[in-house]
BAZA-226116 format. One record per residue (C-alpha): residue number from 1; residue in three letters; chain; x, y, z. Coordinates in nm, 3 decimals, always signed. Layout:
N
PT     i    aa   ch      east     north        up
PT   NUM   ALA    A         X         Y         Z
...
This chain:
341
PT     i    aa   ch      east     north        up
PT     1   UNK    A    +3.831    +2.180    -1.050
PT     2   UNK    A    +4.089    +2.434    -1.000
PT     3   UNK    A    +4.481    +2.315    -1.005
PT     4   UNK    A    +4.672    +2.565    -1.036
PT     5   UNK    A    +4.909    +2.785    -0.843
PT     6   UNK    A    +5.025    +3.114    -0.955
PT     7   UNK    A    +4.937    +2.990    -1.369
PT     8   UNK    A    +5.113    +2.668    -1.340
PT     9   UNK    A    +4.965    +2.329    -1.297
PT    10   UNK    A    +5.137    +2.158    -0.975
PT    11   UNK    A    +5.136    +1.792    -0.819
PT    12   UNK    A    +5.121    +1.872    -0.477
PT    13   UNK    A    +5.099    +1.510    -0.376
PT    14   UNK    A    +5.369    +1.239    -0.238
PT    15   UNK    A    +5.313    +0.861    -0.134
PT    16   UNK    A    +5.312    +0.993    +0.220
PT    17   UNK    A    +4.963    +1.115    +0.136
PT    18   UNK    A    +4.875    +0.748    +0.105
PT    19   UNK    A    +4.483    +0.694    +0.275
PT    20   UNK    A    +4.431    +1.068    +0.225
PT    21   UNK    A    +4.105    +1.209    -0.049
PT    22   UNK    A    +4.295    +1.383    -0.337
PT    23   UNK    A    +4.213    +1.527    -0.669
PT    24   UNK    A    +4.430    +1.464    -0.951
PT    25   UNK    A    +4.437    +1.585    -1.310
PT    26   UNK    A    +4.667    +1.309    -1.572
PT    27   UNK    A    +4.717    +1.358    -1.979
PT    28   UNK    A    +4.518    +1.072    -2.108
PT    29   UNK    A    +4.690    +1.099    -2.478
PT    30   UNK    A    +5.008    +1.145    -2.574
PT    31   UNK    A    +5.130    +1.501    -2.506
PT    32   UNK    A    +5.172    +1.820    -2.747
PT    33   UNK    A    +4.922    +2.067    -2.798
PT    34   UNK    A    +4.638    +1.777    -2.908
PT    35   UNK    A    +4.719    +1.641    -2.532
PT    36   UNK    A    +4.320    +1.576    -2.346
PT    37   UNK    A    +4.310    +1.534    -1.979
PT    38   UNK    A    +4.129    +1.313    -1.740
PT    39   UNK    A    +4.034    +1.432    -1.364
PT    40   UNK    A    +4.017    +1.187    -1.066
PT    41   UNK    A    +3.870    +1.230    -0.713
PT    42   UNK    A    +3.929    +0.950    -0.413
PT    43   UNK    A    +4.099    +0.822    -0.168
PT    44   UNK    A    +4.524    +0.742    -0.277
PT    45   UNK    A    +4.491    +0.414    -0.169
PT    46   UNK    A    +4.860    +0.332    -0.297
PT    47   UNK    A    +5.179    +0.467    -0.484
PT    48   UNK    A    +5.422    +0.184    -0.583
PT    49   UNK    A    +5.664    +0.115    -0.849
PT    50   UNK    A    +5.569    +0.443    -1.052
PT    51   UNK    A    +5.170    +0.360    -1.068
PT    52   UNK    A    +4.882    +0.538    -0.813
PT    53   UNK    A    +4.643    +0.406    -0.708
PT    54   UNK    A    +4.295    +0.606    -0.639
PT    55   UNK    A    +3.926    +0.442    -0.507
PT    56   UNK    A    +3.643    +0.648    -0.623
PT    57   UNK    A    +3.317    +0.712    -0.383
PT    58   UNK    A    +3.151    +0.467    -0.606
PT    59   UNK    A    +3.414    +0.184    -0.493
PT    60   UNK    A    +3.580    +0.187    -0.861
PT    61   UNK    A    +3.978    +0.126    -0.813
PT    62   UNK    A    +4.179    +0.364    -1.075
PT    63   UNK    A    +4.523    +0.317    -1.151
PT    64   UNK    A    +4.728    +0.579    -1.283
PT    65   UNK    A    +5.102    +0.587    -1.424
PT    66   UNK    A    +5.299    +0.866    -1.183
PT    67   UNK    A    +5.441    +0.973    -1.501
PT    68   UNK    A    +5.111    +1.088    -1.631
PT    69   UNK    A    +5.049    +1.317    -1.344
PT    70   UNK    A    +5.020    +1.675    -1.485
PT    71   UNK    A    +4.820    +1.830    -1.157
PT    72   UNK    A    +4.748    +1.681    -0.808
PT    73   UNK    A    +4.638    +1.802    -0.451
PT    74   UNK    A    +4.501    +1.707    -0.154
PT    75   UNK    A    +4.142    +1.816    -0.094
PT    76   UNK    A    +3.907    +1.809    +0.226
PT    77   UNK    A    +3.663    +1.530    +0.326
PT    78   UNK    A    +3.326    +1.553    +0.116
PT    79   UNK    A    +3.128    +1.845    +0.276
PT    80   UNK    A    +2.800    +1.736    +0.488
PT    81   UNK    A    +2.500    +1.722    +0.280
PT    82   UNK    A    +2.271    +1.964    +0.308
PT    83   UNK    A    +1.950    +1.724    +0.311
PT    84   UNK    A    +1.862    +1.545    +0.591
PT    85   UNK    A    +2.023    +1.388    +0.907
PT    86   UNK    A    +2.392    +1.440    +1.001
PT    87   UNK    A    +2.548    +1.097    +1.063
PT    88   UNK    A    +2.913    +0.943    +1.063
PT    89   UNK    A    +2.991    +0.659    +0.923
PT    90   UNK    A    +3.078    +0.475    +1.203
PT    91   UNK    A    +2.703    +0.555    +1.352
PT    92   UNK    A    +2.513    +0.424    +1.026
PT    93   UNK    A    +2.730    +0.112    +0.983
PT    94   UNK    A    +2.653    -0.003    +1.314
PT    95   UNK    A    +2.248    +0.066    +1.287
PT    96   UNK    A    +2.233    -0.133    +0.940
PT    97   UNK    A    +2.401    -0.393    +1.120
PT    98   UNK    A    +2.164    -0.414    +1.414
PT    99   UNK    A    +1.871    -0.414    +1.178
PT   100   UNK    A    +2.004    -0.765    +0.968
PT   101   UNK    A    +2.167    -0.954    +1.255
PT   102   UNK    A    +2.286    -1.281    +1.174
PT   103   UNK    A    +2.236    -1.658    +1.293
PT   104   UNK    A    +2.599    -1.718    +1.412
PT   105   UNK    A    +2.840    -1.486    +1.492
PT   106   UNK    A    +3.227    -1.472    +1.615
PT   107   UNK    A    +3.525    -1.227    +1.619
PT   108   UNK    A    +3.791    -1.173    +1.448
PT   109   UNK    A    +3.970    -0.877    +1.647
PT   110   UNK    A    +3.729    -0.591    +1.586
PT   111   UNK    A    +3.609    -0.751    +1.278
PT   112   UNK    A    +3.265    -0.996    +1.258
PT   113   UNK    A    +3.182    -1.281    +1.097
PT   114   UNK    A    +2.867    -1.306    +1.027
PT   115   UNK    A    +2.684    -1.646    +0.903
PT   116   UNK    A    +2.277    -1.709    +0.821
PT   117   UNK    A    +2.246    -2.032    +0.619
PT   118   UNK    A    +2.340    -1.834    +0.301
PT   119   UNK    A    +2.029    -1.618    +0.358
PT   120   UNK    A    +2.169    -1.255    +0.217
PT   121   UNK    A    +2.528    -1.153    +0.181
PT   122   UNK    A    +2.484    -0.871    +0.435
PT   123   UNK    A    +2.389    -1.141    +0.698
PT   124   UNK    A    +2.668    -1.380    +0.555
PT   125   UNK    A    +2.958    -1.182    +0.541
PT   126   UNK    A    +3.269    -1.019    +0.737
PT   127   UNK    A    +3.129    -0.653    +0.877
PT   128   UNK    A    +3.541    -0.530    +0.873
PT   129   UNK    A    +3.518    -0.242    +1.141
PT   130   UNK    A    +3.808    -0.169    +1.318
PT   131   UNK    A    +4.138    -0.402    +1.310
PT   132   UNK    A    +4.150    -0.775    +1.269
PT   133   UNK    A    +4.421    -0.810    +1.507
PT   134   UNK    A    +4.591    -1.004    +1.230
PT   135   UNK    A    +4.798    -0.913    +0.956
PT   136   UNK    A    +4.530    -0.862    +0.630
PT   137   UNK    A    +4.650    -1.160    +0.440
PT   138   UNK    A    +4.583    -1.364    +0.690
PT   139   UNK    A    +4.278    -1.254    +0.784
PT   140   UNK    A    +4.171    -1.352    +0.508
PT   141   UNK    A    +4.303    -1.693    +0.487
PT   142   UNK    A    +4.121    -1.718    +0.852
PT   143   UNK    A    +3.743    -1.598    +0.667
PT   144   UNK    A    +3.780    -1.841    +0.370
PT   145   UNK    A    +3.856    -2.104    +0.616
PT   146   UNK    A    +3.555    -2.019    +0.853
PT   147   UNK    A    +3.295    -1.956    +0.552
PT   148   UNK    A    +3.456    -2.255    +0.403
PT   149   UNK    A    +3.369    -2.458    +0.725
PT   150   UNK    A    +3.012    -2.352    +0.713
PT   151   UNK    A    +2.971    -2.432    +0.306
PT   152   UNK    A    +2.979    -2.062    +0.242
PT   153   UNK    A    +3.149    -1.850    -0.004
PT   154   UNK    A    +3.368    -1.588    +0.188
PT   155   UNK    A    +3.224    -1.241    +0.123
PT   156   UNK    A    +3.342    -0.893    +0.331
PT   157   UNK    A    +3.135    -0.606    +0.329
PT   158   UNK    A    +3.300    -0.260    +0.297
PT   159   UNK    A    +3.200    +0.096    +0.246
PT   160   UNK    A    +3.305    +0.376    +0.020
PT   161   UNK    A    +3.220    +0.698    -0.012
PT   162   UNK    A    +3.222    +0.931    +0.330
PT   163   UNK    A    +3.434    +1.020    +0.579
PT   164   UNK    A    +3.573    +0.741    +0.777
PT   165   UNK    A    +3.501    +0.501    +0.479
PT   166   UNK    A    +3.707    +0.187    +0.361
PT   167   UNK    A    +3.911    +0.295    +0.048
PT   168   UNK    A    +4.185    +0.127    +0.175
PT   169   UNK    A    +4.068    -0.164    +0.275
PT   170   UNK    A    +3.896    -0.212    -0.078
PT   171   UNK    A    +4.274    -0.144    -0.236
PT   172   UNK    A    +4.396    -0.426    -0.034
PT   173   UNK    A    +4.101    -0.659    -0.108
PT   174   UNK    A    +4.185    -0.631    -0.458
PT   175   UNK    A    +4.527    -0.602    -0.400
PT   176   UNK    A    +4.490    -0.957    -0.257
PT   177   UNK    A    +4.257    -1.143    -0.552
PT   178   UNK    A    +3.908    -1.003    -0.415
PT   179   UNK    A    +3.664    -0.877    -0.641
PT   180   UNK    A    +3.359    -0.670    -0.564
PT   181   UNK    A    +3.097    -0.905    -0.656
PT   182   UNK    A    +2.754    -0.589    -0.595
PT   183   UNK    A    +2.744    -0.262    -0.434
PT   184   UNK    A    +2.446    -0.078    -0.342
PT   185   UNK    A    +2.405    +0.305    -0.167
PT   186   UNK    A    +2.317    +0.360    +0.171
PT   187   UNK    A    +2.059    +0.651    +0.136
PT   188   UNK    A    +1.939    +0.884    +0.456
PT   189   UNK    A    +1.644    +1.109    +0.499
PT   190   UNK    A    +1.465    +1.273    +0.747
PT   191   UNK    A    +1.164    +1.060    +0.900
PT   192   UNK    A    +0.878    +1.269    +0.935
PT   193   UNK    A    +0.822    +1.409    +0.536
PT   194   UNK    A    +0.831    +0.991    +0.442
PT   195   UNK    A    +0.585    +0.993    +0.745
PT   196   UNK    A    +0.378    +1.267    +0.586
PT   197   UNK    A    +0.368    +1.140    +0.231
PT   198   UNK    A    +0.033    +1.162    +0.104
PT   199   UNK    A    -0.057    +0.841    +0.098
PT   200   UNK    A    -0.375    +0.589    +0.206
PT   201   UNK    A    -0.263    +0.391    +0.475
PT   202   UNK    A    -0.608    +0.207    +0.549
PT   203   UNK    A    -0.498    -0.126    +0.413
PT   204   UNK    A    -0.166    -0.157    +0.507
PT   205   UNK    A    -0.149    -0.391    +0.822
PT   206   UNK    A    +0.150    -0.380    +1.061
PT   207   UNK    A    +0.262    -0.624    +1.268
PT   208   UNK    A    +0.517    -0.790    +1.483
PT   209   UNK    A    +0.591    -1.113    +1.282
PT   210   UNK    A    +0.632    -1.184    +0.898
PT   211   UNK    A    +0.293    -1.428    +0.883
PT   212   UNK    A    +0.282    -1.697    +0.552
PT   213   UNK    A    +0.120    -1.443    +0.360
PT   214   UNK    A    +0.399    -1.188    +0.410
PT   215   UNK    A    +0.682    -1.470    +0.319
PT   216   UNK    A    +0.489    -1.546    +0.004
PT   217   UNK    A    +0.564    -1.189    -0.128
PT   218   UNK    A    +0.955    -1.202    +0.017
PT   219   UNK    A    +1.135    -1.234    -0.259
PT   220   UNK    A    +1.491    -1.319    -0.121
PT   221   UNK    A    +1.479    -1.708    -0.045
PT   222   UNK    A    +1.303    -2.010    -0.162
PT   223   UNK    A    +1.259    -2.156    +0.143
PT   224   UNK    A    +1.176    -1.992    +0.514
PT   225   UNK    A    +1.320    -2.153    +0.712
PT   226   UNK    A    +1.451    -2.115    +1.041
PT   227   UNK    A    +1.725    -1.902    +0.966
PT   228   UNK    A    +1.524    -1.634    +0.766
PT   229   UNK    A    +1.305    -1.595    +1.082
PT   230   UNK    A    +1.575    -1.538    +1.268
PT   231   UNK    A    +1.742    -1.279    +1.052
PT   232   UNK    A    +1.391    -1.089    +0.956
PT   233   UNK    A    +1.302    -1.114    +1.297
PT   234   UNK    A    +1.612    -0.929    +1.443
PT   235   UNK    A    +1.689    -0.544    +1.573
PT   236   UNK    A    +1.554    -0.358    +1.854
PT   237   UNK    A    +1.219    -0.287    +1.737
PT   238   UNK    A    +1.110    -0.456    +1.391
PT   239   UNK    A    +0.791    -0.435    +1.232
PT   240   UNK    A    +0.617    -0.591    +0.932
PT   241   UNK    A    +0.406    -0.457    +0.673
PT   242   UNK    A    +0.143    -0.635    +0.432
PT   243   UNK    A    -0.148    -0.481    +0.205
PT   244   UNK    A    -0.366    -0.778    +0.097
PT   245   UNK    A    -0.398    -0.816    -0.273
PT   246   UNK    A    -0.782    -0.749    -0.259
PT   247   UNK    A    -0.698    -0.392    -0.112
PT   248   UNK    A    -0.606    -0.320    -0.480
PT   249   UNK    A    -0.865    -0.451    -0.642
PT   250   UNK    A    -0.744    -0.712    -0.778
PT   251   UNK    A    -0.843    -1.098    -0.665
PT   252   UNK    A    -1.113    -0.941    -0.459
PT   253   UNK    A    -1.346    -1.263    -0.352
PT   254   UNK    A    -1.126    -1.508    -0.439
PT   255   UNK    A    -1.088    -1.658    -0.087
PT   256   UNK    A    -0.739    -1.553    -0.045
PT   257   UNK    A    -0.488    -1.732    -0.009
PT   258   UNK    A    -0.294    -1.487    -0.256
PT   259   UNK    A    -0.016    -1.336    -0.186
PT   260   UNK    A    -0.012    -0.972    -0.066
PT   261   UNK    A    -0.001    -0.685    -0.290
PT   262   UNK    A    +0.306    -0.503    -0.151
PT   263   UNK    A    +0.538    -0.571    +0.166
PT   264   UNK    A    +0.749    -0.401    +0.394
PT   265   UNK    A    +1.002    -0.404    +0.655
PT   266   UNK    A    +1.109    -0.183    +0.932
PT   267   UNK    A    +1.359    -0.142    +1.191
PT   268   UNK    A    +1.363    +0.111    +1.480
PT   269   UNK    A    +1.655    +0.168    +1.653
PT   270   UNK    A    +1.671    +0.504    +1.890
PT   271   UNK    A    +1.657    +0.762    +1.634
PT   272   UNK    A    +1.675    +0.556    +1.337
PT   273   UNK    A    +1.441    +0.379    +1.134
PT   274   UNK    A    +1.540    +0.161    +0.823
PT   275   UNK    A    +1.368    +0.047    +0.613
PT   276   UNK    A    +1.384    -0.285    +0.410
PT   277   UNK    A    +1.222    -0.549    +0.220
PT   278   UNK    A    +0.938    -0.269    +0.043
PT   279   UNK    A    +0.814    -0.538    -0.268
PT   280   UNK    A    +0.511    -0.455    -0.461
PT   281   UNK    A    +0.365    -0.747    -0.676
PT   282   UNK    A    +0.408    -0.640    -1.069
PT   283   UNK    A    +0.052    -0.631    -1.107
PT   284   UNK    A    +0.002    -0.336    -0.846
PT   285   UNK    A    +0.259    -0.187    -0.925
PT   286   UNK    A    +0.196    +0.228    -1.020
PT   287   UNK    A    -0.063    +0.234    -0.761
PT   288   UNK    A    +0.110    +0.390    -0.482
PT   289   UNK    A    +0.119    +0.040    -0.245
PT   290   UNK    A    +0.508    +0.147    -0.192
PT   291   UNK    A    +0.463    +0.494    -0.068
PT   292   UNK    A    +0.157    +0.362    +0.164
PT   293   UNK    A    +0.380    +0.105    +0.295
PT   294   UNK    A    +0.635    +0.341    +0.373
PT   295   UNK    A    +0.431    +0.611    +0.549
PT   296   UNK    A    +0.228    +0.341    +0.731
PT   297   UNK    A    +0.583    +0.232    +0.866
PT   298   UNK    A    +0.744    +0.579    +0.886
PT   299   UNK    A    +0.466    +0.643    +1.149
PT   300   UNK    A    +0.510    +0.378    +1.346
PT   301   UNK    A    +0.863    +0.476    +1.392
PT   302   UNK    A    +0.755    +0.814    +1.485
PT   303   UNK    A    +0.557    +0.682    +1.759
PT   304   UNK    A    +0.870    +0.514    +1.871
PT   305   UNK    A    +1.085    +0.863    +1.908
PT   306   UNK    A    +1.224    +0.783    +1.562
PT   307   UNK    A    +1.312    +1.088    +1.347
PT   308   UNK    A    +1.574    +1.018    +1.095
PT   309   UNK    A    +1.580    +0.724    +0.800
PT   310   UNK    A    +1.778    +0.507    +0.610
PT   311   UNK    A    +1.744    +0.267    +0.367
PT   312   UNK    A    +1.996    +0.077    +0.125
PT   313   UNK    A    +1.944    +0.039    -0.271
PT   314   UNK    A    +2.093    -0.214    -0.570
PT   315   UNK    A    +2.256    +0.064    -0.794
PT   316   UNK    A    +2.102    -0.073    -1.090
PT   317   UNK    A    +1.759    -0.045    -0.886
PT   318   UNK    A    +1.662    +0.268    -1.120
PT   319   UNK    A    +1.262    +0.212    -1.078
PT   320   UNK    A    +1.348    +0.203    -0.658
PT   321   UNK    A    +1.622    +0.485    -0.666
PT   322   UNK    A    +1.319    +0.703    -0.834
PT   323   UNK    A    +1.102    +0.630    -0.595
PT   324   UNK    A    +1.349    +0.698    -0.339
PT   325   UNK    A    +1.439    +0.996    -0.436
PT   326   UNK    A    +1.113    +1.170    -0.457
PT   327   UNK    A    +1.090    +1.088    -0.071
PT   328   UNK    A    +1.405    +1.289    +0.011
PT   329   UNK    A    +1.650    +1.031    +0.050
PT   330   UNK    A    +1.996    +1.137    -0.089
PT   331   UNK    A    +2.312    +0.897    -0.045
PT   332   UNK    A    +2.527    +0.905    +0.241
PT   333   UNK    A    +2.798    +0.613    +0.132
PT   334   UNK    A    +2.758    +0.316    -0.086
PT   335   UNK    A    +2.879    -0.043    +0.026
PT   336   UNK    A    +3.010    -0.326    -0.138
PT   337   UNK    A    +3.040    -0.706    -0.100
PT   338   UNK    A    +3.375    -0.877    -0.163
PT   339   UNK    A    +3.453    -1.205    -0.224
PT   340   UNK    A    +3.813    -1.392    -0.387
PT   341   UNK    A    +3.816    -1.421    -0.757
């Protein structure tokens, strides 16, 4: 990371760079010749009373004292990744939207609330895009009172991480009493190599509907009702995927009744296809049922016109992030769920 200008280390930032992505270099001991330095890249989300502010990509909030500033510029927008699709922000946020609609819906300027029974924070929380046509604290007196209505804890779902993201927005959250309660990376890919993964499809079955068998596997609710339909059921084209337990091996001739060996979810939507709710049951696990379950669904979607993919991962998903990875999906932005301390 290179600071300097003509052999001298220069802050080249003000607090009218405020929402801008900068790089800054602070002594992180107490000076003289022993002094060790710390570098920071992000979004200057604030600069008040002699302390800056500066939100990571990964949604972590640093606070620096101005007077420890040895170095500081501003510094372009992360450059496009190389692998796979180019999309904005703005684009992917509203296809992972479509794909996990909610029950019950209503505005808040440009902002959503979102409600499901409690079924999933992304279906249960504020998608903040835009402005709320309110001043922010009082926005967010209005969502506690509406989740509060409903039984709900309050949660808002912002972004980190790319161009267009919600740095700011996070500052203020926390600025406010909000605390980021999980985060998770939205990951992109091109469709056709998960398509062409070599992989035995045979005995993965795709369909329309989640059937009994396929909620039996689900492991996000403990009961299905209504409202889980609803939200599994939702986006322009969804499909289901199931691989009986006896296509393993295992339970063969028991009458079934068991439930499946590995699950899946997809969601196409123009050229987009997401994919969601990929479970394998322990016991199968190592056996390639998640890589047939994506291919089997990655061609479907190709069928459909389809040609780029995304997915979203738990960062402390390392076993999924692996498996991920291997398929060509790199990280495009992470997102995080917010809710008041």
């Amino acid at each position: 990371m290179e600071f300097t200008m003509g052999g001298r280390l220069e802050v080249r930032i003000t607090p009218a760079d405020v929402g801008k992505r900068v790089s800054v270099r602070r002594r992180s001991t107490g000076g003289g010749s022993g002094a060790e330095f710390t570098d920071t890249v992000g979004v200057l989300t604030s600069w008040n009373d002699g302390v800056v502010a500066i939100t990571r990509k990964s949604g972590e909030s640093v606070r620096i004292l101005e007077s420890s500033l040895v170095a500081g510029k501003v510094v372009p927008a992360a450059p496009a990744r190389r692998r796979g699709p180019a999309a904005s922000f703005a684009e992917l946020a509203a296809v992972t939207a479509r794909a996990w609609q909610p029950v019950e819906s209503e505005p808040l300027g440009a902002w959503r609330l979102r409600a499901a029974g409690g079924f999933t924070r992304r279906a249960n929380s504020v998608l903040p895009l835009g402005d709320p046509g309110l001043p922010l604290g009082e926005a967010f007196e209005r969502i506690e009172q509406w989740y509060g209505e409903r039984g709900l804890p309050p949660y808002i779902q912002t972004a980190t991480g790319a161009e267009g993201t919600q740095e700011t927005l996070c500052a203020e959250l926390e600025r406010h009493g909000w605390r980021r309660e999980v985060s998770a990376e939205v990951r992109i890919a091109a469709l056709a190599p998960v398509g062409d993964l070599d992989a035995d499809v045979s005995a993965v079955r795709l369909t329309r509907e989640p059937d009994a068998a396929w909620l039996s596997r689900y492991q996000r609710f403990s009961t299905p009702g209504p409202h889980v339909l609803r939200v599994l059921g939702s986006g322009p084209s969804v499909w289901f995927a199931t691989v009986a337990g006896e296509a393993s091996g295992a339970g063969a001739g028991s009458g079934g009744g068991e439930p499946p060996a590995a699950i899946g979810r997809c969601v196409v939507d123009g050229r987009w296809a997401g994919f969601m709710a990929v479970e394998v049951a322990p016991e199968h696990r190592r056996r390639g049922l998640a890589t047939a379950v994506m291919a089997a669904l990655a061609r479907r979607a190709l069928d459909e016109g389809a040609s780029a993919a995304w997915l979203q991962v738990e960062e402390d998903n390392e076993g999924a992030r692996a498996l991920y990875d291997g398929m060509g999906f790199a990280p495009h932005h992470r997102y995080h769920h917010f809710r008041p301390a």
